[in-house]
C-alpha angles and dihedrals in degrees: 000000000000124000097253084059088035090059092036091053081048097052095051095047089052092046097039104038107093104041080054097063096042082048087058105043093054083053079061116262121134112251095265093047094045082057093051091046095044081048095053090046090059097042084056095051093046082057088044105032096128093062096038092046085043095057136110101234112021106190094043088046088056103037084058084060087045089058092044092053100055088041086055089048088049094058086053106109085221094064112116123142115248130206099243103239119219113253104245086215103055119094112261117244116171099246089170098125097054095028079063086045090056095039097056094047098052088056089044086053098044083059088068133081117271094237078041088052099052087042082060099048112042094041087049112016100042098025107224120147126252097261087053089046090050096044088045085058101043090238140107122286083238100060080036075061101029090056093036081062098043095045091044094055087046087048094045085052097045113119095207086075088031080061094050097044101045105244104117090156 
């Protein structure tokens, strides 16, 4: 790799990290595994960088790896999903109120479909439009539309936010 691909490859990793690893953790992966498959994307982009660099649409090009990549981890017999344990060292700061945010969107999440579920994250999480999230999946922008509709009006019904915004009704 030159330099001008080497610092290019550079600039994207430092842009793109850490909404690969959020992407990664509301496909399911605890926090430290979302940062080693997020790691791994990015080793295999750097190997691959011509052909990522060189392609149409960048992001949905890598999240696809992404999602390989947690697919591949997945497949892993040693996969098992772990509680994250609070570190005893780190200074305490009552997070309750967005530990309870997270919390409930993860279980909101967890009610979708797992194909629903990628459609979510990566449309709203990760922010990529609906011709990069098709492309990402490997589907049409209209079931990219058709499951965005579907997963939205189970969202909007799901009593985990009800429970956060107060309309239990």
């Amino acid at each position: 790799m030159d330099l001008t691909a080497e610092a290019e490859y550079a600039a994207y990793v430092e842009s793109r990290w850490q909404t690969l690893v959020r992407a990664a953790v509301f496909l399911g992966a605890s926090p430290h595994d979302a940062e080693d498959i997020a790691q791994t994307t990015l080793v295999r982009c750097y190997a691959g960088w011509e052909k990522v660099a060189g392609a149409d649409n960048r992001d949905a090009y890598v999240y696809r790896m992404l999602l390989n990549c947690l697919r591949d981890t997945r497949r892993q017999s040693w996969w098992r999903r772990r509680a994250d344990l609070p570190v005893a060292d780190s200074p305490v700061a009552d997070r309750t109120e967005a530990v309870a945010t997270a919390d409930a969107v993860h279980r909101a999440l967890d009610g979708l479909t797992k194909p629903n579920r990628d459609v979510v994250v990566l449309r709203y999480f990760v922010q990529l439009s609906e011709a990069q999230t098709a492309a990402a999946l490997g589907i049409s922008p209209g079931t990219v539309k058709s499951r965005l509709s579907r997963s939205l009006a189970r969202l909007a019904a799901d009593r985990h936010l009800l429970d956060l915004t107060g309309d239990v009704s």
